[in-house]
MARVEXZA-678985 format. One record per residue (C-alpha): residue in three letters; x, y, z negated. Coordinates in steps of 0.1 Angstrom, whole numbers, plus 5000, padded with zeros to 4 digits. Example, Ala and Ser with C-alpha at 12.3 -4.5 7.8 and 13.67 -1.06 7.14 Angstrom:
Ala512349554922;Ser513749894929;
//
This chain:
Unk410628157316;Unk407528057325;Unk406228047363;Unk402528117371;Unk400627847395;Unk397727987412;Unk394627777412;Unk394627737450;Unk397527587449;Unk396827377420;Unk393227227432;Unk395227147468;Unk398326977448;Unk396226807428;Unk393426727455;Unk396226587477;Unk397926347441;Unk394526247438;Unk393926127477;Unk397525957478;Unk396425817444;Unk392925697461;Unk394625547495;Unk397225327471;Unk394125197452;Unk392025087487;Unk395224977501;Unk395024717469;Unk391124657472;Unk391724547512;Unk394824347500;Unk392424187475;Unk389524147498;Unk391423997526;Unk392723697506;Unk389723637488;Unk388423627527;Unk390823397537;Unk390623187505;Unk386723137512;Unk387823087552;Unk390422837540;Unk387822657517;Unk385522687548;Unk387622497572;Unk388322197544;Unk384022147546;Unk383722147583;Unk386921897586;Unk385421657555;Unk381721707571;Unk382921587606;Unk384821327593;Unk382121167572;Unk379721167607;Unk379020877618;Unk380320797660;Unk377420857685;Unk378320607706;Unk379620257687;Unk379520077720;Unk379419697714;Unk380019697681;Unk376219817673;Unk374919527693;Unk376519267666;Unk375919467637;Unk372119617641;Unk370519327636;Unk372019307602;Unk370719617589;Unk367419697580;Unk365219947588;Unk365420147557;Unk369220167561;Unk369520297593;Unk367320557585;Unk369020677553;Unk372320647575;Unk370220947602;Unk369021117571;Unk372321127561;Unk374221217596;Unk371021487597;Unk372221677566;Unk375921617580;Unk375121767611;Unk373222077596;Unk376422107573;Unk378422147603;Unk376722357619;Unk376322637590;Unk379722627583;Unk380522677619;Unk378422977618;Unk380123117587;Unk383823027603;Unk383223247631;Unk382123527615;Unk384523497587;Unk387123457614;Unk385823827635;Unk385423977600;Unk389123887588;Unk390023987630;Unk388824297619;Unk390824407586;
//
């Protein structure tokens, strides 16, 4: 026996299959997209920790008294340009944190 489908019911029974089908595959792409996000956020927090820890102290106290007239003029300012690039680091990777940190808020 052989039942008859009418096409209405056929486009909305197959409409609907196909929009279940559609939300499982974005429910995959977010999962995908949030830990790539929170990989890059991860790898993110790793560069601001190393690039703050390679600073050198503002204030060396008496310590920079003994030791500055041992160093030359050349190496202290390759030590600024150095602290210069470090700071800059910092600062763009702060920047990226935060926004990686609202966009991840947001998913």
């Amino acid at each position: 026996m052989v039942q008859y489908i009418s096409p209405q019911f056929a486009g909305k029974y197959f409409a609907l299959r196909n929009f279940e089908q559609s939300k499982a595959g974005d429910a995959v792409m977010n999962e995908t997209l949030r830990l790539i996000l929170t990989i890059i956020h991860v790898l993110i927090c790793l560069v601001i920790i190393v690039s703050v820890l390679f600073q050198s102290s503002k204030s060396e106290g008496l310590s920079s008294l003994v030791s500055s007239a041992a160093e030359s003029y050349f190496g202290r300012n390759k030590a600024r340009g150095l602290d210069a690039k470090l700071a800059k680091v910092t600062a763009w990777a702060t920047g990226v944190f935060l926004a990686l940190t609202f966009v991840l808020a947001i998913f």
